[in-house]
Backbone of each chain as ProteinMPNN parsed JSONL, in Angstrom:
{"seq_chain_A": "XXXXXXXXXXXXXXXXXXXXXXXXXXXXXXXXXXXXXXXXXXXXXXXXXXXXXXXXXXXXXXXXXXXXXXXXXXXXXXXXXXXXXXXXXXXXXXXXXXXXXXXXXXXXXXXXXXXXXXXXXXXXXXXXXXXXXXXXXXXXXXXXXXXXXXXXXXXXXXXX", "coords_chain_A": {"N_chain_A": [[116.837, -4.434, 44.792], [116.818, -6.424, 47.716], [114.614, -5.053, 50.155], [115.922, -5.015, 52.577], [118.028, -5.141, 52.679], [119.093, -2.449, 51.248], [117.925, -0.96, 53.356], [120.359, -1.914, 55.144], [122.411, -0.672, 53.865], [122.166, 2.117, 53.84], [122.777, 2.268, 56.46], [125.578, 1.948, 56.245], [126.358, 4.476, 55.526], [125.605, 4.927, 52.772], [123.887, 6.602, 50.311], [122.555, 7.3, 48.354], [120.279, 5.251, 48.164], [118.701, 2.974, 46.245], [115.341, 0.601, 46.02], [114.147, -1.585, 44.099], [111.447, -2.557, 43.49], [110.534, -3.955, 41.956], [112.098, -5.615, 41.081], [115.303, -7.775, 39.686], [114.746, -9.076, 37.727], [113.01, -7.466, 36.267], [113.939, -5.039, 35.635], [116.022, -6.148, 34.018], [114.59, -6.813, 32.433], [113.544, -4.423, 30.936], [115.993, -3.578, 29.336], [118.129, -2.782, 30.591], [120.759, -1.563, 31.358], [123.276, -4.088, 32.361], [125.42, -6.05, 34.67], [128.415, -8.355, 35.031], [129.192, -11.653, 33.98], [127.429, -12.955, 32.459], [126.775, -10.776, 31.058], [128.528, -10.955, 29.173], [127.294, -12.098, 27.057], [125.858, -11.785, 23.482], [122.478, -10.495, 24.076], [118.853, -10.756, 23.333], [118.153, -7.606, 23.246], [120.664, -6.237, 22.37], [120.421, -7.477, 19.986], [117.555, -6.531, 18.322], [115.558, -5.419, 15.998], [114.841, -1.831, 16.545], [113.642, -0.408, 14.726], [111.43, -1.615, 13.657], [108.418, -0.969, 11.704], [105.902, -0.086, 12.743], [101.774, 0.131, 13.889], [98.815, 0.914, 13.919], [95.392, -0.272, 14.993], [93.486, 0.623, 13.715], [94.059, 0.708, 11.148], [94.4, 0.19, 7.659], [95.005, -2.395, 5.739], [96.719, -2.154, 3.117], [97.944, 0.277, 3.639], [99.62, -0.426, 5.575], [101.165, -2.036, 4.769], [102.37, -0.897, 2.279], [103.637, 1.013, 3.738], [105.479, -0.482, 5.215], [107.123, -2.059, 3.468], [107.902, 0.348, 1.828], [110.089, 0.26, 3.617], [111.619, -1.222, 3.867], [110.514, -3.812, 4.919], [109.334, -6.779, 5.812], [106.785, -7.374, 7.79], [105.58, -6.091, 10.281], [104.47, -4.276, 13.46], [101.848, -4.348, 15.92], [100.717, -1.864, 17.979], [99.893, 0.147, 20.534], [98.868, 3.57, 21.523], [100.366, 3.654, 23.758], [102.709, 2.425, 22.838], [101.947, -0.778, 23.208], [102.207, -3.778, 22.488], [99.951, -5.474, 20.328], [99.499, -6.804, 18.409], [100.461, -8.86, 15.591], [102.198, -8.381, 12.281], [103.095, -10.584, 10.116], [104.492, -11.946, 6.861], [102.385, -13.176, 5.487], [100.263, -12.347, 6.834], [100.251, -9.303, 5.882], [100.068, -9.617, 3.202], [96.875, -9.948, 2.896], [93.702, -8.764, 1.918], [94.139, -5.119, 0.973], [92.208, -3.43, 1.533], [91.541, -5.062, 3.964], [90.909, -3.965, 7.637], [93.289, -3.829, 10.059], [93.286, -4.56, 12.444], [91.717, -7.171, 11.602], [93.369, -8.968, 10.717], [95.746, -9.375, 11.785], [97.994, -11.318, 13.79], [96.804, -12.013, 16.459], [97.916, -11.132, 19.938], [100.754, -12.121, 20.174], [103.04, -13.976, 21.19], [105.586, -12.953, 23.273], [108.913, -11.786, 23.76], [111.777, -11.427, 26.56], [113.917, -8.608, 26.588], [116.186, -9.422, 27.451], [116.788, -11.455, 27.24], [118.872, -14.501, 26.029], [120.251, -14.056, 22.874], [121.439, -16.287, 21.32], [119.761, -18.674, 22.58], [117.427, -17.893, 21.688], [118.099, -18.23, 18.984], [118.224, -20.529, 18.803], [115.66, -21.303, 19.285], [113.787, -20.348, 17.407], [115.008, -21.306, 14.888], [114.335, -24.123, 14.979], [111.69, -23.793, 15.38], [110.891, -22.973, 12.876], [110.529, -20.097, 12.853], [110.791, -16.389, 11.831], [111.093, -14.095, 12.709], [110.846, -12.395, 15.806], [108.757, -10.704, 18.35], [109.983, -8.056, 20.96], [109.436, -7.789, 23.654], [109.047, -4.863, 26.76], [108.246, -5.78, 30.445], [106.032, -5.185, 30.753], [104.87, -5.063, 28.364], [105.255, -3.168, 26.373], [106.522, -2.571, 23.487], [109.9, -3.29, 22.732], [111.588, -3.842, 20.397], [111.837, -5.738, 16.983], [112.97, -8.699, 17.273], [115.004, -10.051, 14.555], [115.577, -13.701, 13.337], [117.592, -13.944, 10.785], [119.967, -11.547, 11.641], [120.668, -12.898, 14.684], [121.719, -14.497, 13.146], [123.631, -13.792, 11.602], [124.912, -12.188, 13.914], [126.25, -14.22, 15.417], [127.859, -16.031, 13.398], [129.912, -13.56, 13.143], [130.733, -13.8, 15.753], [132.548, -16.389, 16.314]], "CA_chain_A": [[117.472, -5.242, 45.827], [116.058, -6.582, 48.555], [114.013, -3.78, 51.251], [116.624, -4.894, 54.208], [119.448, -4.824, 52.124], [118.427, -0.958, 50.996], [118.407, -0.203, 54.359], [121.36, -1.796, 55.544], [123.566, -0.073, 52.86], [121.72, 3.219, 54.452], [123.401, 2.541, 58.125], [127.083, 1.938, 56.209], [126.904, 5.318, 55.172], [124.89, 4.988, 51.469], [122.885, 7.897, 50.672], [121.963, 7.314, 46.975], [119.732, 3.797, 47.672], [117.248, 2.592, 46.061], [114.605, -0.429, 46.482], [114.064, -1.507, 42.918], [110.647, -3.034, 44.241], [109.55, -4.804, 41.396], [112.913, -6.343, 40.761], [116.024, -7.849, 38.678], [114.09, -9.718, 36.093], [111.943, -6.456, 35.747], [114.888, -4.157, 35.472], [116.71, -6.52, 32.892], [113.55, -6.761, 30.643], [113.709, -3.083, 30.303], [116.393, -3.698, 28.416], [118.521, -1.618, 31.016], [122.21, -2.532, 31.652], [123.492, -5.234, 33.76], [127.031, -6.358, 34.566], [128.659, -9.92, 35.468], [129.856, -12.932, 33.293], [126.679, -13.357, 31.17], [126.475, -10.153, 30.539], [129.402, -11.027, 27.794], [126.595, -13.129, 25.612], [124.742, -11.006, 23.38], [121.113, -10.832, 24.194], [117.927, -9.797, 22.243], [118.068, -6.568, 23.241], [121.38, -6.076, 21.653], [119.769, -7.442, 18.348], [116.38, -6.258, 17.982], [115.621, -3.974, 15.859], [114.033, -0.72, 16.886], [113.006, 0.978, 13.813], [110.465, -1.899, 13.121], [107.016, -0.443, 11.266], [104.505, -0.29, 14.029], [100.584, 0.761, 13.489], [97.269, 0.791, 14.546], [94.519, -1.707, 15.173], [92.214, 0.672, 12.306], [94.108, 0.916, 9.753], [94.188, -0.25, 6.69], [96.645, -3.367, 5.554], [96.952, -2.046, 2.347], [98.957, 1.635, 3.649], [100.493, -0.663, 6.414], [101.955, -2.568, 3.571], [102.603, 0.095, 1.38], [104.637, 1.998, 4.284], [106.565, -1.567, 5.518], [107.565, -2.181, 2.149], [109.007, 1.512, 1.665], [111.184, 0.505, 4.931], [112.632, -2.051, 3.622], [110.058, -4.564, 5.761], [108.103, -7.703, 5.211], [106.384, -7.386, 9.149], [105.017, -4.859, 11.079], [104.42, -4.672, 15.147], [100.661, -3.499, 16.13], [100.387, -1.387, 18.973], [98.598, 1.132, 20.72], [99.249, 4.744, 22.019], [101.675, 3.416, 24.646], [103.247, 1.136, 22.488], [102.118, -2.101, 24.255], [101.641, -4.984, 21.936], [98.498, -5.95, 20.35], [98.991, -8.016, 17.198], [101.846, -8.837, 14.516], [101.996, -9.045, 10.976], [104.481, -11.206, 9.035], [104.081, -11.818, 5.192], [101.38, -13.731, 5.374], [99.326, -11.046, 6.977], [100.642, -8.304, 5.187], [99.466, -9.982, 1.827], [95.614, -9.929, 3.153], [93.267, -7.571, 1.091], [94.371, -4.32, 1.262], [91.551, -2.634, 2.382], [90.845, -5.461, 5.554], [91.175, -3.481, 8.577], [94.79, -4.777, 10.824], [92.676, -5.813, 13.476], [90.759, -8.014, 11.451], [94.199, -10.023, 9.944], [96.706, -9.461, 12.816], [98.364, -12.172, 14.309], [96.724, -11.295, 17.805], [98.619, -11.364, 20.979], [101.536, -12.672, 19.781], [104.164, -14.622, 22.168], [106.633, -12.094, 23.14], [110.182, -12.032, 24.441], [112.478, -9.878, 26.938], [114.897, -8.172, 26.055], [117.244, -9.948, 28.092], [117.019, -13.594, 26.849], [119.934, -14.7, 25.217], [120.302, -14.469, 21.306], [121.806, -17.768, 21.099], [118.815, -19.632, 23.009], [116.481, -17.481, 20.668], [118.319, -18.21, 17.822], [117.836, -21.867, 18.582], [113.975, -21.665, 19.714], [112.871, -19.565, 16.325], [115.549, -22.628, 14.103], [113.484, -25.591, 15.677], [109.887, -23.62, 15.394], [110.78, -21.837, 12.122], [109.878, -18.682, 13.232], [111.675, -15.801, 11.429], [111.028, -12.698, 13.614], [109.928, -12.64, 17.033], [108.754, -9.501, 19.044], [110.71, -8.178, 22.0], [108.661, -6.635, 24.792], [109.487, -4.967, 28.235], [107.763, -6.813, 31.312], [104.579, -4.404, 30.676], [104.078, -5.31, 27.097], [105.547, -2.164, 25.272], [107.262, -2.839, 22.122], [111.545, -2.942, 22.732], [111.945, -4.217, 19.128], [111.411, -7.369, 16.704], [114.125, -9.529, 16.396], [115.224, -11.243, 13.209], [116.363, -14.709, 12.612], [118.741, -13.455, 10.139], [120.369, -11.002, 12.534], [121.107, -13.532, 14.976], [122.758, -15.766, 12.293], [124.777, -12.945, 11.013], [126.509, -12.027, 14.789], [127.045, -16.029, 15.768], [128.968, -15.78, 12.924], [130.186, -12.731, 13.612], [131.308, -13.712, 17.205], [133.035, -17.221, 15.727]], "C_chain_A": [[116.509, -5.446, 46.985], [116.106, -5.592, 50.028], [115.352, -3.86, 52.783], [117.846, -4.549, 53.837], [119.979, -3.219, 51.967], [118.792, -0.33, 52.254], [119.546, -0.391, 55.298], [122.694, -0.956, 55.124], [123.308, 1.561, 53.728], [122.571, 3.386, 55.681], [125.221, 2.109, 58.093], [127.46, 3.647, 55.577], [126.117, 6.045, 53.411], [123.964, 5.777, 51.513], [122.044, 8.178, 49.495], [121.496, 6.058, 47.017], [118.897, 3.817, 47.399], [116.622, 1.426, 46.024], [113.777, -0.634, 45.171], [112.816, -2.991, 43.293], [110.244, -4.49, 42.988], [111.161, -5.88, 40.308], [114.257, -7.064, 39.78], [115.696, -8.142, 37.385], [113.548, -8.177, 35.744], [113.32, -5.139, 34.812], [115.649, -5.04, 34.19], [115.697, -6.845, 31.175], [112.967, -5.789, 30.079], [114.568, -2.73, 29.49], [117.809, -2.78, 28.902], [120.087, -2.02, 31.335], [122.59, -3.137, 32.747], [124.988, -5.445, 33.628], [126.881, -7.593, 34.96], [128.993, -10.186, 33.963], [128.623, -12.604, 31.833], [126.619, -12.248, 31.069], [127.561, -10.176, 28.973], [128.44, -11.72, 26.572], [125.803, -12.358, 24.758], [123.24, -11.512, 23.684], [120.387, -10.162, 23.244], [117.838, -8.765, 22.319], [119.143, -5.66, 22.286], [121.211, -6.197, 20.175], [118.409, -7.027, 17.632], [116.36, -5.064, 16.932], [114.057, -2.58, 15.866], [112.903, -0.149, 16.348], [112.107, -0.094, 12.857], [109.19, -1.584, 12.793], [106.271, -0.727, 12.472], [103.183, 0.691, 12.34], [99.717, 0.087, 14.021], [96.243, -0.406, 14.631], [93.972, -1.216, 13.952], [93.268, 1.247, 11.36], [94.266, 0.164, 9.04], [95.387, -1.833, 5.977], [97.396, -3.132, 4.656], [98.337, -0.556, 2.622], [99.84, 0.449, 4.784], [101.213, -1.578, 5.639], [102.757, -2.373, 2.749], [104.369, 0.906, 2.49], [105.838, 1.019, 5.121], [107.347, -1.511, 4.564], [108.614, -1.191, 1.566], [110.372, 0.94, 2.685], [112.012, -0.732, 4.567], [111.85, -3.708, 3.789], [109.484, -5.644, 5.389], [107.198, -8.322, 6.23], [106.713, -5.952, 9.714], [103.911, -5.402, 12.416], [102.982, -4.009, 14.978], [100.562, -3.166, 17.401], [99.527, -0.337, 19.133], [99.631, 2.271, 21.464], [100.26, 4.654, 22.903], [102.542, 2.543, 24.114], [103.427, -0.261, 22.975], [101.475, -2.779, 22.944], [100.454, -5.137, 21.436], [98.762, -7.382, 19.409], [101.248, -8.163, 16.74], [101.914, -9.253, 13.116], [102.874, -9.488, 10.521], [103.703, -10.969, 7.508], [103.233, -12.158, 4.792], [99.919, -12.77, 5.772], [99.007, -9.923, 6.333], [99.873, -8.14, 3.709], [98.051, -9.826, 1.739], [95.472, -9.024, 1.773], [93.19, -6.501, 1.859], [93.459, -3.616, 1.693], [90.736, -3.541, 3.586], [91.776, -4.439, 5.903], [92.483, -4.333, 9.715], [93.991, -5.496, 11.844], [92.063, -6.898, 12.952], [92.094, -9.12, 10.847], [95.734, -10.464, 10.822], [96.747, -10.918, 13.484], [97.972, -11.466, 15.782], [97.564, -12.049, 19.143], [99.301, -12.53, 20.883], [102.935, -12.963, 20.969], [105.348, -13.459, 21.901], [107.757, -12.786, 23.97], [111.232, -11.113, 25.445], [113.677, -9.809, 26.314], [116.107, -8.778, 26.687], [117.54, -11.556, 28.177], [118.11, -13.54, 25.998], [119.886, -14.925, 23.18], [120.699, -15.799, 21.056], [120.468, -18.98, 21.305], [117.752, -19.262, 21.879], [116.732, -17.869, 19.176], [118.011, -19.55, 17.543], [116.277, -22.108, 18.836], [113.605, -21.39, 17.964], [113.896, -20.242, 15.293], [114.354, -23.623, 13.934], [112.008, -24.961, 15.518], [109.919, -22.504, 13.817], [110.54, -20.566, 11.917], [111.289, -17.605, 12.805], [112.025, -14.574, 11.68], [110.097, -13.084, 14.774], [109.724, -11.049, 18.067], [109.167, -9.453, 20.232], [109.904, -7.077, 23.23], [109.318, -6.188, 25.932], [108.181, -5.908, 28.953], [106.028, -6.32, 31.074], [104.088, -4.507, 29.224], [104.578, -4.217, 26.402], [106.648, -2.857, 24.577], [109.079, -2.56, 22.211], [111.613, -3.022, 21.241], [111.127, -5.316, 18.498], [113.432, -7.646, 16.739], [114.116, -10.845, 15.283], [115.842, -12.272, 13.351], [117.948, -14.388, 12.291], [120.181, -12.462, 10.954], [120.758, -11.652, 13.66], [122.477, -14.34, 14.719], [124.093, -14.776, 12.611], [125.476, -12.558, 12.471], [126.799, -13.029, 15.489], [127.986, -16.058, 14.757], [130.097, -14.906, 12.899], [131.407, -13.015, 14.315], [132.606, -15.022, 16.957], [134.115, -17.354, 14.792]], "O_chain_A": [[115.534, -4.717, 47.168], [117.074, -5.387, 50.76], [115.553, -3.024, 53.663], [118.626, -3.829, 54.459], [121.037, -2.815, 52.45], [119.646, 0.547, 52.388], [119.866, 0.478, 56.109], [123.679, -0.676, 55.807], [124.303, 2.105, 54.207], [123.051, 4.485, 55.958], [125.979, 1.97, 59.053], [128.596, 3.983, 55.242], [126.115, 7.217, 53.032], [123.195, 5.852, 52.472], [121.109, 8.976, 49.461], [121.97, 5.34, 46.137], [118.023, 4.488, 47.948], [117.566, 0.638, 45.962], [112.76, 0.048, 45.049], [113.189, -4.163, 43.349], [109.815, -5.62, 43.22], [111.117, -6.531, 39.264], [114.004, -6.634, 38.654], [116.114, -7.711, 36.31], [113.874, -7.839, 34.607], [113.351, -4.668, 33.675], [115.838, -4.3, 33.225], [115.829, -6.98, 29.959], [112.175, -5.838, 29.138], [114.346, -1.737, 28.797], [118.504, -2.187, 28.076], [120.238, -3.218, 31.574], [122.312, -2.812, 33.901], [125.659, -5.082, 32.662], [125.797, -8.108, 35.232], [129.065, -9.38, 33.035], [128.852, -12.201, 30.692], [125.534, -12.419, 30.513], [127.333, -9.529, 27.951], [128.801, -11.835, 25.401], [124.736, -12.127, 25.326], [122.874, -12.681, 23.563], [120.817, -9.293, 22.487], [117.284, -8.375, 21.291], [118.789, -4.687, 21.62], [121.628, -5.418, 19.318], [118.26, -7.215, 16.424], [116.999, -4.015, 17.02], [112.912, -2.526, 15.416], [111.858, 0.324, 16.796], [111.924, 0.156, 11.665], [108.465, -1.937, 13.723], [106.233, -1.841, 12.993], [103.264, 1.213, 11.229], [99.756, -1.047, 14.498], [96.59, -1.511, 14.213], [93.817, -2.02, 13.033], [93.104, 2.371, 10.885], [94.344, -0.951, 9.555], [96.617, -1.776, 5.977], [98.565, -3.51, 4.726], [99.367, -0.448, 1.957], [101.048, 0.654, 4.662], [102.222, -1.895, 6.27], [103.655, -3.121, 2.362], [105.524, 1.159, 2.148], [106.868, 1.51, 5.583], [108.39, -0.88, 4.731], [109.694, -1.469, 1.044], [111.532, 1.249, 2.41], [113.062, -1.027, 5.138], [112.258, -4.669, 3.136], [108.939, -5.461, 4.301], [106.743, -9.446, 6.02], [107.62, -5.124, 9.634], [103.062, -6.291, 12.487], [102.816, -3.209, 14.058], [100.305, -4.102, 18.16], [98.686, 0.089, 18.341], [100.773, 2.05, 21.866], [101.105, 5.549, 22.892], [103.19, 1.84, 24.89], [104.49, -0.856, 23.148], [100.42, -2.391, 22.442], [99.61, -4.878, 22.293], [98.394, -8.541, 19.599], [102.367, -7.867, 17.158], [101.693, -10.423, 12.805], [103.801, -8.685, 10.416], [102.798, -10.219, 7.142], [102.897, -11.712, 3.695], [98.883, -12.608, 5.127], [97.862, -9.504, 6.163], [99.332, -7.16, 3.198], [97.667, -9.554, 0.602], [96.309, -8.665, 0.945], [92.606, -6.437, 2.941], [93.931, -2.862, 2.545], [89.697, -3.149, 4.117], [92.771, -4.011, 5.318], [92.309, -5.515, 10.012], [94.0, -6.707, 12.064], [91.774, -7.757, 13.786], [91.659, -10.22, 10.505], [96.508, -11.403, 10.639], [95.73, -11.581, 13.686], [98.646, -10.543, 16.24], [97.765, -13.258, 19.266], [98.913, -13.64, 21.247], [103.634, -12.057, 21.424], [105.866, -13.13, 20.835], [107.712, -13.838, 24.607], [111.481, -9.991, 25.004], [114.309, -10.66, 25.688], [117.162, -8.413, 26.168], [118.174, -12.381, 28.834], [118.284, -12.571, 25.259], [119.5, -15.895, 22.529], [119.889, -16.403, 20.353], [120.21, -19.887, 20.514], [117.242, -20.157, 21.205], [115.859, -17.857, 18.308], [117.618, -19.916, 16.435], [115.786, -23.193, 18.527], [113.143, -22.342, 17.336], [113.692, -19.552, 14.294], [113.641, -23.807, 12.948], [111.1, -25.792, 15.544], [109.19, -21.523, 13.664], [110.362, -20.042, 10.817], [112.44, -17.788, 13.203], [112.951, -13.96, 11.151], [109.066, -13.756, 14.796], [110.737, -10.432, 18.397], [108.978, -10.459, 20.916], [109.963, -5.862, 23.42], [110.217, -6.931, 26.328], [107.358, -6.559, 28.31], [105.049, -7.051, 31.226], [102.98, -4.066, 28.917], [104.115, -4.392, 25.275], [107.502, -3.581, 25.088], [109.478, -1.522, 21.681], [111.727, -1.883, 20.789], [110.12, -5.814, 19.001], [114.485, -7.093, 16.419], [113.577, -11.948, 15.191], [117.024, -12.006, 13.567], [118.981, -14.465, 12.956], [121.336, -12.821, 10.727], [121.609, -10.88, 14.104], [123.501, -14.664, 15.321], [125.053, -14.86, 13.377], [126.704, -12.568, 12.39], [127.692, -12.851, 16.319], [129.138, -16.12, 15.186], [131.211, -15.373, 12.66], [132.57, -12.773, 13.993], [133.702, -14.689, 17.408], [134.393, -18.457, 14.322]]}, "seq_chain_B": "XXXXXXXXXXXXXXXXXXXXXXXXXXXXXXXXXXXXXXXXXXXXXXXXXXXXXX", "coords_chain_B": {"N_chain_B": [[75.472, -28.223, 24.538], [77.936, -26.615, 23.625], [81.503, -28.286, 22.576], [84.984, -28.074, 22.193], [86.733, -28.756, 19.458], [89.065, -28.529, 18.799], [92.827, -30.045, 17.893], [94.688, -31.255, 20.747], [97.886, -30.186, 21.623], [101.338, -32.294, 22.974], [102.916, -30.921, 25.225], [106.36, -30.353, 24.476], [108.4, -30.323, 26.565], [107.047, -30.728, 29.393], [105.224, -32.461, 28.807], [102.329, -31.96, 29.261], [99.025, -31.734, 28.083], [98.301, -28.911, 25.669], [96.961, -26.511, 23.936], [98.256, -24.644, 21.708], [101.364, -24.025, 20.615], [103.092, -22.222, 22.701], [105.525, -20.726, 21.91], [105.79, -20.457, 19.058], [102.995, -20.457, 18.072], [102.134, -21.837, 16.212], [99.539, -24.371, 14.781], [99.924, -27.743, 14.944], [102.168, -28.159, 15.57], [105.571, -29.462, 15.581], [107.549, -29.47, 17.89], [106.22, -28.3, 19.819], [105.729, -26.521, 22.77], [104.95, -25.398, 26.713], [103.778, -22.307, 28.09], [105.017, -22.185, 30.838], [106.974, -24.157, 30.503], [108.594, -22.814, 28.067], [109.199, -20.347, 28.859], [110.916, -21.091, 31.014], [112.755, -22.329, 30.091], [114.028, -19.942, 28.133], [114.953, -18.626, 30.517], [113.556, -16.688, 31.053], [111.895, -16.345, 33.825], [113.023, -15.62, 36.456], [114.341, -17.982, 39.388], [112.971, -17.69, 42.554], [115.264, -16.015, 44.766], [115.005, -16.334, 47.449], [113.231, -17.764, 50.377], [111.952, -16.335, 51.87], [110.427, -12.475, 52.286], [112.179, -11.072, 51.195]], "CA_chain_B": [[76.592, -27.539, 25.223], [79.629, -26.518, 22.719], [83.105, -29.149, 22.942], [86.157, -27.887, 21.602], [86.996, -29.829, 18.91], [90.734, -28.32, 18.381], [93.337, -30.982, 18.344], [95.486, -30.995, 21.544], [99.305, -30.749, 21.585], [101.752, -31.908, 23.98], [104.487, -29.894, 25.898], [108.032, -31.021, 24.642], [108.514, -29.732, 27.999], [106.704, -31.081, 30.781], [104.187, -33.189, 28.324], [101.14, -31.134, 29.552], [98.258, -30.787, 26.768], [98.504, -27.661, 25.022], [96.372, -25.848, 22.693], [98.781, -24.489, 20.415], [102.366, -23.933, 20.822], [103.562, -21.121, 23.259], [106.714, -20.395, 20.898], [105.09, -20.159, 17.398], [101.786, -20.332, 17.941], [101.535, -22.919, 14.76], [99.442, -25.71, 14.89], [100.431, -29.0, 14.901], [104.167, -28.013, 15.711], [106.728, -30.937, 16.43], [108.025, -29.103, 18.806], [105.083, -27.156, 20.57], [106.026, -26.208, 23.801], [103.888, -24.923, 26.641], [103.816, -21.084, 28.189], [105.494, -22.397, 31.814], [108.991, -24.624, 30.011], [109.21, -21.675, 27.42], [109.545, -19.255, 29.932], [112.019, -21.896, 31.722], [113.99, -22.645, 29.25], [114.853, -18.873, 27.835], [115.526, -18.527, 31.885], [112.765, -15.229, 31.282], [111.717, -16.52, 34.83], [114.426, -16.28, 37.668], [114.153, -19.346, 40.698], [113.307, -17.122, 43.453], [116.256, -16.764, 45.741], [114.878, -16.467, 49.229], [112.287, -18.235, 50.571], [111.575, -14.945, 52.486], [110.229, -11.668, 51.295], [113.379, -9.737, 50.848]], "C_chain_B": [[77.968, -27.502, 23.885], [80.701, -27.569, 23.084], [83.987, -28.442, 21.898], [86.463, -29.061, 20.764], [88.624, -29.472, 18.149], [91.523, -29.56, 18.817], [94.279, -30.538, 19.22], [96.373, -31.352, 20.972], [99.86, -31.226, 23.175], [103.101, -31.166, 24.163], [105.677, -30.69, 25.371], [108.686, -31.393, 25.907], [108.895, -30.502, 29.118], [105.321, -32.3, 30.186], [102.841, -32.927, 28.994], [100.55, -31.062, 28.228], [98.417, -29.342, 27.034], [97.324, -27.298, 24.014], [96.985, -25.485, 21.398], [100.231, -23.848, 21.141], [103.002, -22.654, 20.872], [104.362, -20.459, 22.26], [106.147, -19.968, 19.564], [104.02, -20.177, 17.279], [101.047, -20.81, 16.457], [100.707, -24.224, 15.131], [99.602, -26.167, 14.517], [102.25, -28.792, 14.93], [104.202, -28.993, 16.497], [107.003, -30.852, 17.152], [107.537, -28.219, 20.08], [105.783, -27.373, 22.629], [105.427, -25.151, 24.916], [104.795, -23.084, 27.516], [105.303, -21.516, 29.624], [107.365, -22.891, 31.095], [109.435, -23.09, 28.703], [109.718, -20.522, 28.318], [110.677, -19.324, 30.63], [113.251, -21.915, 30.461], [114.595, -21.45, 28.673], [114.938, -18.348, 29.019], [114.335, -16.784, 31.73], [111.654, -15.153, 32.687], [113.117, -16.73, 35.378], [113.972, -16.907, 38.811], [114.008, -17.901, 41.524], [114.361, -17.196, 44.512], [116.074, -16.828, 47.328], [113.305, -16.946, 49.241], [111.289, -17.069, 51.376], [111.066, -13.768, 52.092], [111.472, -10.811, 50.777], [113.888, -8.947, 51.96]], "O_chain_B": [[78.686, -28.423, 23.495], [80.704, -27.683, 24.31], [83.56, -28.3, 20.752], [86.469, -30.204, 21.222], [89.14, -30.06, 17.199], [91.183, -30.168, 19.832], [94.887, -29.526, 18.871], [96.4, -32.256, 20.137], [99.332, -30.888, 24.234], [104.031, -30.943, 23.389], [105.916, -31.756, 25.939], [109.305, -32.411, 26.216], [109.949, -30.852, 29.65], [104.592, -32.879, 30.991], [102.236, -33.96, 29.281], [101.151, -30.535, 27.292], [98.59, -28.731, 28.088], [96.913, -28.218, 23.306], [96.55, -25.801, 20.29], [100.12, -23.213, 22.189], [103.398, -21.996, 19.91], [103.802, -19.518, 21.699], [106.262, -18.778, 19.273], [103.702, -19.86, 16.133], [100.037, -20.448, 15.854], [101.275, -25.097, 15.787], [99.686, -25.864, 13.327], [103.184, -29.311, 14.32], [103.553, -29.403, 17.46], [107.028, -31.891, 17.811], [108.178, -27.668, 20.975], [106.119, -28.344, 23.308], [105.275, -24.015, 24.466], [105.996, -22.816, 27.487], [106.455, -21.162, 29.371], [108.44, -22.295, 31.159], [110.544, -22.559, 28.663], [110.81, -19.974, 28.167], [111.398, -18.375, 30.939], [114.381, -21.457, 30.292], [115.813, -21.596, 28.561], [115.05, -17.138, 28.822], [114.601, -15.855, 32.493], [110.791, -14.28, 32.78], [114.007, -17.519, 35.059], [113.045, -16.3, 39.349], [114.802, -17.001, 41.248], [114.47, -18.234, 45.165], [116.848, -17.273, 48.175], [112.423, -16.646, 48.436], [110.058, -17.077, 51.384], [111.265, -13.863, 50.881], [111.407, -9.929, 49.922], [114.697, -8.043, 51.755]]}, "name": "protein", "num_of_chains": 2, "seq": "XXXXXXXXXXXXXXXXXXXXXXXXXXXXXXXXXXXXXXXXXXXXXXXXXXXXXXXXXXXXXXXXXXXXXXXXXXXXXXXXXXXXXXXXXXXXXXXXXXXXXXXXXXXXXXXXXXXXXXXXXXXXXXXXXXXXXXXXXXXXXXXXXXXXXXXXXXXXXXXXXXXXXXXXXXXXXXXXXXXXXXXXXXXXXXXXXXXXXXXXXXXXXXXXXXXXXX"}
């Protein structure tokens, strides 16, 4: 909230404020809860999912293939030690030769999304650009999720 | 001296050349759209509301 506001709440008596400096957008693309009206729409954060394959810039495409594949997967997120973004593989990547290195076949720095965009608008951007997973970052680039296409579909219908 | 010889897109948008389309990052997309209206259009920018600092 804004620094005057903070301290006006301070001189009604408020003793738990805080000055959330870097702001609402920042705080909602953490993925962190919000209230109001739109909060009734699902957003990507609500659909992403979590337990998408991550891995390394050096390894191999062939085990990061091998260990998508076990998961069910046909894409895997590339990050680094803090989980911030680097690359992204879809199926097309994935398929490379198994012993290129990920950095060398990665979709690099791949258009991300917050977690707080609406599934509906997403569901219509990644329709219109074919796109069938899209990665969901906070404001700093770490990895919230991917979200699917499919997963979309399935809670518009859902909600309908 | 090097020239880029990639073919430009434009913005759905704001019709700004583009390089390659913010959203999918495919070239030659129908629908390429650039970093600024993508941003606008999934509202992942909010209008500032005070002209002031806060």
């Amino acid at each position: 909230m804004s620094p005057r506001a903070a301290w006006r709440l301070e001189t009604l008596g408020f003793s738990n404020v805080y000055d959330y400096v870097d702001g609402k957008n920042d705080w909602m693309a953490a993925g962190l809860p919000t209230e109001g009206t739109n909060n009734l729409e699902p957003r990507a954060a609500d659909l992403a999912r979590k337990d998408v394959p991550t891995c390394g810039l050096t390894e191999k495409v062939g085990d990061v293939k091998a260990r998508a594949t076990a998961a069910g997967w046909d894409a895997a997120v590339v990050i680094n030690d803090e989980r911030v973004v680097f690359g992204l593989l879809r199926s097309k990547e994935l398929n490379s030769s198994p012993e290129e290195l990920i950095e060398k076949v990665m979709r690099p720095a791949p258009s991300t999304f917050r977690p707080f965009v609406s599934a509906h608008e997403m569901l219509h951007f990644m329709a219109d650009h074919k796109v069938e997973n899209a990665p969901i970052t906070t404001s700093d680039g770490r990895l919230f999720g991917l979200l699917l296409q499919k997963d979309v579909i399935a809670a518009m219908e859902k909600k309908s | 001296m090097s020239q880029s010889t990639a073919a430009k897109e434009k913005c759905k948008g704001c019709d700004r050349e583009i390089d390659v389309c913010e959203f999918c990052e495919q070239p030659g997309c129908p629908v390429a759209i650039c970093y600024s209206c993508v941003n606008r259009e999934l509202k992942q920018t909010l209008p500032q509301p005070h002209a002031h600092g806060g």
